[in-house]
C-alpha positions as CSV (number, residue, x, y, z in Angstrom):
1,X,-26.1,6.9,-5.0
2,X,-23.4,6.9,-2.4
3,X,-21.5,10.1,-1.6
4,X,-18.1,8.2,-3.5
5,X,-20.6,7.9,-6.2
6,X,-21.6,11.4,-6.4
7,X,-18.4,13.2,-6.0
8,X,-16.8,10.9,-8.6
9,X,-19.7,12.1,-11.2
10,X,-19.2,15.7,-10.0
11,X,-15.2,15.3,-10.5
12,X,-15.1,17.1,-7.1
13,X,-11.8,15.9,-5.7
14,X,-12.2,17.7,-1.9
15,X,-15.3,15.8,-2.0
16,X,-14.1,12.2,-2.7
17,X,-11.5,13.2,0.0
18,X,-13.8,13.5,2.9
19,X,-15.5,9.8,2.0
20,X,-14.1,6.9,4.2
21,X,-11.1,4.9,2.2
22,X,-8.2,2.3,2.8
23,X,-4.6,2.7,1.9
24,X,-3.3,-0.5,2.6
25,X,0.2,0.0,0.5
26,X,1.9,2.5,2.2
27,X,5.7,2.9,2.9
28,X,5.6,5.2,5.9
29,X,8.2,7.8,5.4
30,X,7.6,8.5,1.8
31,X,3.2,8.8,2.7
32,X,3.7,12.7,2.4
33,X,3.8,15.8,-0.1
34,X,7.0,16.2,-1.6
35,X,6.4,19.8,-0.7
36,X,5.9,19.2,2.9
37,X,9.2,17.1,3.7
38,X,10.9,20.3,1.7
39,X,9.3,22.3,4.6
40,X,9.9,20.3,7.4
41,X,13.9,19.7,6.3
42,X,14.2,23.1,4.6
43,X,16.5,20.6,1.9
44,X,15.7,21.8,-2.0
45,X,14.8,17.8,-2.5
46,X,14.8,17.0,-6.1
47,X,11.5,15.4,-7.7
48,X,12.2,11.5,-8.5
49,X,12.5,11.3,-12.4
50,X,12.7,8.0,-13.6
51,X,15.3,6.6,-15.9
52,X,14.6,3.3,-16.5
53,X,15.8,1.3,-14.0
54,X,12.9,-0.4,-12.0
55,X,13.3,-0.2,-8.0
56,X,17.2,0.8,-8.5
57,X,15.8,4.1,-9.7
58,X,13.8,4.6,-6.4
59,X,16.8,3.6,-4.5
60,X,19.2,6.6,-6.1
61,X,16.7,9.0,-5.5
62,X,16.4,7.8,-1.8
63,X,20.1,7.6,-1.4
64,X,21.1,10.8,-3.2
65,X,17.7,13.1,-2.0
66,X,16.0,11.5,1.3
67,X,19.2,10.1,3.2
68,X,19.8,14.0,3.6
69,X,16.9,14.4,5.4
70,X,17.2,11.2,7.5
71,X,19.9,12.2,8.8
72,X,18.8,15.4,10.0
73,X,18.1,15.2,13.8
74,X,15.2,14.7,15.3
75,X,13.4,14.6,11.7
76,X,12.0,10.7,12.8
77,X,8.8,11.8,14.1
78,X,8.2,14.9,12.2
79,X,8.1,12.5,8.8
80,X,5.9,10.1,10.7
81,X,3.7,12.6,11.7
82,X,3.0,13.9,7.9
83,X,2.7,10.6,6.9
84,X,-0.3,10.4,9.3
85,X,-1.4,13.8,8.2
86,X,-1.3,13.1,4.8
87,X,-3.4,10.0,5.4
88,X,-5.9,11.7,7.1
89,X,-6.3,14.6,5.0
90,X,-7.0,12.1,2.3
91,X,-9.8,10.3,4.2
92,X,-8.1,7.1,4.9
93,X,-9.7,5.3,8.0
94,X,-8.0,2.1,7.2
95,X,-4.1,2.3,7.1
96,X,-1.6,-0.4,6.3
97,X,2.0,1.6,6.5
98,X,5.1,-0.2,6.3
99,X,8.9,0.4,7.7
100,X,12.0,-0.9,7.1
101,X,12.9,-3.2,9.3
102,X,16.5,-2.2,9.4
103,X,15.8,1.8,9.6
104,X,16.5,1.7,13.5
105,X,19.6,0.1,13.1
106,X,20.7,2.4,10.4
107,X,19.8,5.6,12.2
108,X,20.7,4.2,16.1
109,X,16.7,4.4,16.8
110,X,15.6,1.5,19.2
111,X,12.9,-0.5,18.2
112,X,10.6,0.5,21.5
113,X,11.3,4.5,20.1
114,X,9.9,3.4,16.4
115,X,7.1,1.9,18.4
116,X,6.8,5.0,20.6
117,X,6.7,7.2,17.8
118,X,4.3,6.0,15.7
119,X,2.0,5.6,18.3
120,X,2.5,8.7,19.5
121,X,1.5,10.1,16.0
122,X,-1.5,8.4,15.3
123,X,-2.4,9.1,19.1
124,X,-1.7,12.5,18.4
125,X,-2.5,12.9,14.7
126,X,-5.1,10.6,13.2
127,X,-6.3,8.6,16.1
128,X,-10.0,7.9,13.6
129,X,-7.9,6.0,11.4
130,X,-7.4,2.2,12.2
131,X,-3.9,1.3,12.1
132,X,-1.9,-1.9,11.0
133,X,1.8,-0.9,11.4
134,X,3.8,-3.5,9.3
135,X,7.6,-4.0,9.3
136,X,9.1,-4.5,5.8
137,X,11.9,-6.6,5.0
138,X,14.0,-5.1,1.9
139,X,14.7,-8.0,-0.8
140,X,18.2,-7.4,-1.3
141,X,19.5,-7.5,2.0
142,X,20.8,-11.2,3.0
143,X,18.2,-12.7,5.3
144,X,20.5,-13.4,8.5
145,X,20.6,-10.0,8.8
146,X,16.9,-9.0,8.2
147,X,16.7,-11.8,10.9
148,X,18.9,-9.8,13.2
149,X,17.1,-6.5,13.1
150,X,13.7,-8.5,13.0
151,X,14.7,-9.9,16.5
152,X,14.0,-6.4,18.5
153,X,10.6,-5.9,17.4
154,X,8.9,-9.3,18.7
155,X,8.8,-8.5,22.4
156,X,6.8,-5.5,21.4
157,X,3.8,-6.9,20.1
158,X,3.0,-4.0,18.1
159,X,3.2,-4.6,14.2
160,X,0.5,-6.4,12.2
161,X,2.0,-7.2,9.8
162,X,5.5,-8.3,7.4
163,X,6.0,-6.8,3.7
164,X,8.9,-7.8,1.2
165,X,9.8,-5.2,-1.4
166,X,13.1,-4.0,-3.3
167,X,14.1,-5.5,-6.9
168,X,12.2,-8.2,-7.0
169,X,15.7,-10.7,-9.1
170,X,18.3,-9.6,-6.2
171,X,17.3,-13.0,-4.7
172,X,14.9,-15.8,-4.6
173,X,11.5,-15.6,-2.8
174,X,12.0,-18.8,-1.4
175,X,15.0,-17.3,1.0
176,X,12.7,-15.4,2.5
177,X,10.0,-18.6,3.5
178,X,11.6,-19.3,6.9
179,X,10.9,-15.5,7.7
180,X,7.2,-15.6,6.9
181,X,6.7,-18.9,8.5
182,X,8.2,-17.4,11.5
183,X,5.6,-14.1,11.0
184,X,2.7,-15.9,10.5
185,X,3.1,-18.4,13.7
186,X,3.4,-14.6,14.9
187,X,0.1,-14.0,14.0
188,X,1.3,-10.9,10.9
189,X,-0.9,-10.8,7.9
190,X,1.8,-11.5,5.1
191,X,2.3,-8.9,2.0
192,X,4.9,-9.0,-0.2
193,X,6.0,-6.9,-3.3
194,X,5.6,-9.4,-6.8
195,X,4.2,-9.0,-10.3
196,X,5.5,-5.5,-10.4
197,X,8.5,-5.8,-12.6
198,X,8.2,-9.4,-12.6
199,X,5.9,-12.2,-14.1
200,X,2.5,-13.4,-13.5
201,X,4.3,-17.1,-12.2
202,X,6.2,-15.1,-10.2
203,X,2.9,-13.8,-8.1
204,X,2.1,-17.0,-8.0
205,X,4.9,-18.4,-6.8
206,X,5.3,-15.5,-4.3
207,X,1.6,-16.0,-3.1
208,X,2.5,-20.0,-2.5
209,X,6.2,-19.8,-1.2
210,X,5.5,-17.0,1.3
211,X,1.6,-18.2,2.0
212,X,0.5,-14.1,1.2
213,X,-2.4,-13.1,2.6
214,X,-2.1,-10.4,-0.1
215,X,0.3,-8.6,-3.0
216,X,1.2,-5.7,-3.0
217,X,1.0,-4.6,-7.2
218,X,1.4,-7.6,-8.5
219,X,0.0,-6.2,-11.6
220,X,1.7,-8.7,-14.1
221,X,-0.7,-12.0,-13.1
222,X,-3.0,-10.1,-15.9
223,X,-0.6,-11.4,-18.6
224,X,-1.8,-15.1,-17.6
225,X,-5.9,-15.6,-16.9
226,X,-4.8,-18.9,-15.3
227,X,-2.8,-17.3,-12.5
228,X,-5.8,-14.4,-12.5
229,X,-8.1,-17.4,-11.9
230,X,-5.8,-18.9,-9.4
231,X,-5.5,-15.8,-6.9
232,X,-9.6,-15.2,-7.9
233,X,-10.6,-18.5,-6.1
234,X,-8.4,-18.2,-3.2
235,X,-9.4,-14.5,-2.9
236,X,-5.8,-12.9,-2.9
237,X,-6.1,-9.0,-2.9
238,X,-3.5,-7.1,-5.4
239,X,-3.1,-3.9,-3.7
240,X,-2.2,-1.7,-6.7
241,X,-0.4,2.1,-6.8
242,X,-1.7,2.8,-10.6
243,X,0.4,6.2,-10.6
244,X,3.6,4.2,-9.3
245,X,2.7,2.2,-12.3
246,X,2.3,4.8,-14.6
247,X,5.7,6.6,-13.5
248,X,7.6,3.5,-13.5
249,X,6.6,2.4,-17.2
250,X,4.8,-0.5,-16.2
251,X,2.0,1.0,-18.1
252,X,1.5,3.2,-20.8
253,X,-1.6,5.6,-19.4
254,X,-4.2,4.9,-16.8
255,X,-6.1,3.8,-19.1
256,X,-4.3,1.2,-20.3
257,X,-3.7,-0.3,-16.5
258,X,-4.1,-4.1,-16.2
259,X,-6.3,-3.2,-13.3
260,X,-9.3,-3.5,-15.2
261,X,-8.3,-7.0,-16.6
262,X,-7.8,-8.1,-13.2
263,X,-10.9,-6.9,-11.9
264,X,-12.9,-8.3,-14.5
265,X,-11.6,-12.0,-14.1
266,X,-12.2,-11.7,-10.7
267,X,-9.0,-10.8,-8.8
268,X,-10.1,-8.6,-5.7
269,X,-7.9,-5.4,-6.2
270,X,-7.5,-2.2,-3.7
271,X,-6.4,1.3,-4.5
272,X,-3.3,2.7,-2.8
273,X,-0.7,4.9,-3.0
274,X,2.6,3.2,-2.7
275,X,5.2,6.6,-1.7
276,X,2.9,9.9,-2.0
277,X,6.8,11.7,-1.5
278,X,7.6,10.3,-5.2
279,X,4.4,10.0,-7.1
280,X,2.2,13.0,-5.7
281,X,-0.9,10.9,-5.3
282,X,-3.5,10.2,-2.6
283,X,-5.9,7.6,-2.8
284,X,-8.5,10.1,-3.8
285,X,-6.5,11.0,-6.9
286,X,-5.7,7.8,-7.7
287,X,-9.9,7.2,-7.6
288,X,-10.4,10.2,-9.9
289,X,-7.8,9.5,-12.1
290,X,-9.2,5.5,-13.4
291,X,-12.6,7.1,-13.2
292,X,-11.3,10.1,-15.9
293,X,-9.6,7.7,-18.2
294,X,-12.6,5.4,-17.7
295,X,-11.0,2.2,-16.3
296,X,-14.1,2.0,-13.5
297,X,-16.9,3.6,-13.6
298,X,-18.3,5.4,-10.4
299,X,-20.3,2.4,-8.9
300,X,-17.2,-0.1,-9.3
301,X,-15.0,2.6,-7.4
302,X,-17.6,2.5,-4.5
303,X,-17.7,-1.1,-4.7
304,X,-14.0,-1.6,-4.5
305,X,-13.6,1.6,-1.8
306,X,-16.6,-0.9,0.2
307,X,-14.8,-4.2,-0.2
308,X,-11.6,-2.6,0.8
309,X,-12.2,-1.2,4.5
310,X,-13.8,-4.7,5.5
């Protein structure tokens, strides 16, 4: 019995914390407690509530609770560095964390003093956990521009890897395929956001447009077994937030998550947490809570947890 194993049949959540574990969907300043960016701004920050409004929810609560404490100075690294402490605390040993492209540009941060930073932090604050910084490009912003504040980065040779998220109908995946051709003769692993308020063609067409080496949710190919066979044989990971889910009404409890439907028809799926600031999870919660409701039981959490750090 491995020690995930154990701790999952024990319930013992410090336990399953201290076991080795991938996050590898992960936007980096929202990968901390609520509680602790309250601490570090001193800002009152409201909990997100959702209303109903897919991504534009998340994008209120950002605008009308974080920006606040974006713009406070200085507050760059401190965020960063609880990201990384969060991580750690959790377990995580293998860490895919995302950025917006454009954040430098918003806040007048150079691209060399992003990459400074979160070096710095996981120099300073995790250095056990192996890192795959990846720049993401938000799906709503016209592409000449993403193309514009892409441009800094690529004398850096620092980030692994690209990520496309946002409301997945502001515009067509296939505006985007000139950008991901561009990453991968890069050498970036290519993620991208579909299948979360979209349709199971949509992953699909996502995974082929934008040649994906994985999704990130893309919880909606379990509507269709074809498209679950088709990312099955070509082994695309779905790298799935179930509490992001869950508070988003894409499903109904955890144990109703399509997560087990995938799994069963073959899809290789991985655990993560999505934005700890808004949903409160770590992957260890988001173990114990698919082990309560019964979605996996405590050898087919070990053997995803295994599958996932290779």
């Amino acid at each position: 019995m491995s020690d995930l194993t154990s701790a999952m049949m024990e319930g013992d959540l410090q336990k399953i914390r201290v076991v080795p574990k991938a996050d590898l969907h992960n936007h980096c300043l929202l990968g901390m407690r609520l509680a602790e960016v309250r601490e570090i701004s001193g800002l009152n920050i409201r909990p997100f509530r959702y209303q109903g409004n897919g991504v534009r929810d998340i994008n209120d609560w950002i605008r009308e609770q974080y920006v606040p404490v974006l713009n406070i100075p200085g507050i760059f690294p401190k965020l960063v560095e609880a990201s990384f402490r969060q991580a750690a605390g959790d377990g995580i040993t293998l860490l895919e964390m995302s950025i917006d492209v454009g954040f430098g540009h918003l806040y007048g941060i150079p691209a060399r003093t992003i990459v400074e930073t979160l070096q710095q932090a996981h120099r300073e604050v995790a250095p056990q956990i192996a890192f795959r910084p990846c720049l993401g490009f938000p799906r709503s912003r016209p592409v000449h521009r993403l193309l514009r504040f892409f441009e800094p980065y690529l004398d850096l040779d620092y980030f692994t890897a690209i990520d496309l998220y946002d409301e997945e109908q502001s515009q067509p995946v296939q505006n985007f395929r000139e950008i991901y051709r561009f990453a991968r003769q890069q050498r970036l692993r290519c993620t991208a956001h579909a299948g979360e308020f979209g349709s199971a063609e949509e992953v699909r067409e996502a995974v082929e447009v934008l040649e994906l080496d994985a999704v990130q949710h893309g919880i909606a190919a379990a509507s269709s077994p074809e498209v679950m066979q088709w990312l099955a044989d070509r082994a695309v990971p779905l790298n799935i937030c179930p509490t992001s889910n869950l508070v988003l009404r894409r499903v109904s409890s955890y144990a109703a998550h399509p997560v087990r439907i995938l799994y069963d028809h073959g899809v290789k799926v991985t655990i993560s947490t999505d934005d700890v600031t808004l949903f409160d999870q770590g992957v260890s919660e988001e173990l114990l809570n698919l082990f309560r409701a019964g979605v996996f039981s405590a050898e087919e959490l070990e053997e995803i947890r295994a599958y996932t750090m290779t």
